[in-house]
N, C-alpha and C positions, 0 to 999 in steps of 0.2 A: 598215835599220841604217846607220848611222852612219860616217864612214871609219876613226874606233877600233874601232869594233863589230866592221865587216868586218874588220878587221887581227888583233882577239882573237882571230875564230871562222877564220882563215885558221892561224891559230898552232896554235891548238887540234885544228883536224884533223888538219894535220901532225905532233903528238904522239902523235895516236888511229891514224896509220897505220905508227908506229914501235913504238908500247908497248899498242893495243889498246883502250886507257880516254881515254874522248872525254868531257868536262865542260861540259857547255855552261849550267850551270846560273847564274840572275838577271842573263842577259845581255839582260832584256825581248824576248823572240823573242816574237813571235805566231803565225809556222809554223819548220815543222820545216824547217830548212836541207838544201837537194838535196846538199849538199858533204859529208855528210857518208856518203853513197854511195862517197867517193873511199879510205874508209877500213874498207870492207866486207868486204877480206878480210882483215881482222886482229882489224876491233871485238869486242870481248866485255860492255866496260859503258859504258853510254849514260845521260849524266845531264843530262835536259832540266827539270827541276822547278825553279820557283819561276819561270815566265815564264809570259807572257801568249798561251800555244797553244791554241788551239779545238779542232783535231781535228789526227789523228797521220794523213799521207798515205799509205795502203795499199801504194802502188806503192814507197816508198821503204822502211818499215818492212818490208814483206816479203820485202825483200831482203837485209838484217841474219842470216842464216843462222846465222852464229855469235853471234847474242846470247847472253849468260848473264844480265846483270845490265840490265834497264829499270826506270827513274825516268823518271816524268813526272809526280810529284806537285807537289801546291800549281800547277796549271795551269787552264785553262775550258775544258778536255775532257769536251764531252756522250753522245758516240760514237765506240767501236775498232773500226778495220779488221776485218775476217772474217781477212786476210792474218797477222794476228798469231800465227793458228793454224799461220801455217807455221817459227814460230820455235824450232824442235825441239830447241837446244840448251838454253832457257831456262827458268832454274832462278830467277829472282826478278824479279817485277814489283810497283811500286809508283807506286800511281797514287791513292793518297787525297788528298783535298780536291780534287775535281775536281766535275762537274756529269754522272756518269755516271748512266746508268738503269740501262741491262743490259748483259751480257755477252755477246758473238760466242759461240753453238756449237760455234763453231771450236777455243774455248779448250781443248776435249776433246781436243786432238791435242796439247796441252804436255804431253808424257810425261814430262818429264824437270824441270819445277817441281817448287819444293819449297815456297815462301813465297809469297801473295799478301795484297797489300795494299790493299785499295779502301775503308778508311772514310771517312766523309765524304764519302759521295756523297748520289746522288737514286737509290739501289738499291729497285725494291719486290717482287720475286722473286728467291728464293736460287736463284741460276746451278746450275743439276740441272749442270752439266757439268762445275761444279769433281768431282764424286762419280764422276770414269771415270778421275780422275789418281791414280795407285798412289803416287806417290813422296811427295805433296804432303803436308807436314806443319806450315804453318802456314796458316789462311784471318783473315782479318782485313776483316769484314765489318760492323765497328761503326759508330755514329752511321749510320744509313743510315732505311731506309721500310719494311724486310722485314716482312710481318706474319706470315708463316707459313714454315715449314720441310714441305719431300715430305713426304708422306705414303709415299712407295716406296722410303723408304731402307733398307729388307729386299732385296730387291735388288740395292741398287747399298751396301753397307754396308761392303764389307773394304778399299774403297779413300777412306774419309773421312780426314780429317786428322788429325796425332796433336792439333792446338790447334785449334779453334773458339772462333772472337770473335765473338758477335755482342752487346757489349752497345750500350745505348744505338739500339734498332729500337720495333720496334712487335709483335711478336711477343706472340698470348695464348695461346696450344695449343704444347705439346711433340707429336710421333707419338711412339707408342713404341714403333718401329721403331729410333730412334734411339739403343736398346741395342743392335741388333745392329750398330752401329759399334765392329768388334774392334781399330781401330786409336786409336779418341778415347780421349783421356786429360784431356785439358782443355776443359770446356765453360766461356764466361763468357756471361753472359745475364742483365747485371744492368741495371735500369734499361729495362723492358719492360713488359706489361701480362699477366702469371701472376698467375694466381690457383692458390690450393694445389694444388689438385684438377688443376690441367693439369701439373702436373709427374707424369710416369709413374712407378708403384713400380718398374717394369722398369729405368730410368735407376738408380735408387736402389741395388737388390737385382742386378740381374742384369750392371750394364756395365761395361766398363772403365775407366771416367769414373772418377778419383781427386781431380781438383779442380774443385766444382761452385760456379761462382760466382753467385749469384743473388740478393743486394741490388737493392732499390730494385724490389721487383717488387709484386704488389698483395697480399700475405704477409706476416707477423710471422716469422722465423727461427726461434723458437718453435714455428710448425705445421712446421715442416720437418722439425725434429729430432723431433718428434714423430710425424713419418712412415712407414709402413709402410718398410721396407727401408733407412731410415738409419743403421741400428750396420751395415749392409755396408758402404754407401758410408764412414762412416769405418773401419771395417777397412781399408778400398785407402788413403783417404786418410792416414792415420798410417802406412800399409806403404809408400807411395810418401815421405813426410817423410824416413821412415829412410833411406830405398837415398840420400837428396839430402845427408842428416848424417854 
């Protein structure tokens, strides 16, 4: 960096160690500045997106304790620290348009997320470990590689999100297990490779799925509506319209 550069990101921490919220965003960083460690007992939201960062260093992001709010989108970040998993306070990461694959394991110990955001990556398996976070009510796993969703979401089912995004994957099979997700209200899944028959009547008839978005899939909206169990899903769906009017 630059001696403006240094001068910006000197200013800027010293505002992240008085008010908490550190912005470090389209200042062309390529790594994640050690300085901002100086500002770790107060940070709460970290906004590194729209720079030129490879990878986010373990040993400093792990120390972020009190994160709430991470941005590190619009970045060339291929892989997350495991460390990430010790950010126990954090309630929203966003890291789409990045060059990620997968997810840390680790991320199963953010107990206290609510929102994440990774589309626009290089995703080809749906993270099993977003499905152990009880709080988490948005996933945003669009434009990604995903081709299939667990088959074991019986199991791990009462702590799915209340929105799932996955349009714009690769995805051709629904499980339908993925009715007994008693918390999903919003499936989008458009612009995928469904054919009729893979969408389950269970999703249809039995879920709490109220708005089912599935354009652009290898279907006419025609066989849908014409589907086993589609006067329930729109029962939920015109009874969720109301409670919104």
């Amino acid at each position: 960096m630059g001696g403006n550069s240094s001068s910006s990101l000197n200013v800027r921490i010293e505002k992240a160690q008085k008010f908490g919220v550190c912005s470090l965003s389209e200042l062309r960083l390529k790594k994640v500045p050690e300085e901002i460690l100086k500002a770790k007992l107060k940070l709460r939201t970290l906004d590194l997106s729209k720079n030129q960062i490879t990878c986010l260093p373990g040993a400093v992001i792990g120390q972020l304790s009190l994160l709430k709010n991470l941005n590190v989108a619009n970045n060339q970040i291929d892989e997350l620290p495991p460390t990430l998993g010790k950010l126990a306070k954090l309630e929203k990461i966003d890291s789409s348009y990045n060059r990620i694959k997968a997810l840390p394991n680790e991320f199963n110990q953010l107990l206290n997320l609510r929102t994440l955001i990774f589309s626009n990556n290089d995703i080809t398996i749906f993270p099993t470990a977003l499905t152990e976070l009880r709080q988490l009510d948005m996933i945003d796993l669009s434009h990604n590689k995903i081709k299939e969703l667990p088959t074991n979401l019986t199991t791990l089912s009462v702590r799915m999100a209340v929105e799932l995004n996955l349009n714009n994957n690769l995805i051709a099979h629904l499980p339908a297990s993925i009715a007994n997700c008693s918390r999903l209200k919003v499936l989008r899944i458009e612009n995928n490779s469904l054919a009729i028959h893979s969408i389950p009547v269970e999703l249809l008839s039995e879920s709490t799925v109220s708005l089912l978005a599935v354009e652009g899939n290898s279907f006419q909206m025609k066989q849908l509506q014409d589907a086993t169990g589609y006067d329930k899903y729109m029962e939920r769906y015109t009874a969720a319209r109301k409670k919104i009017g």
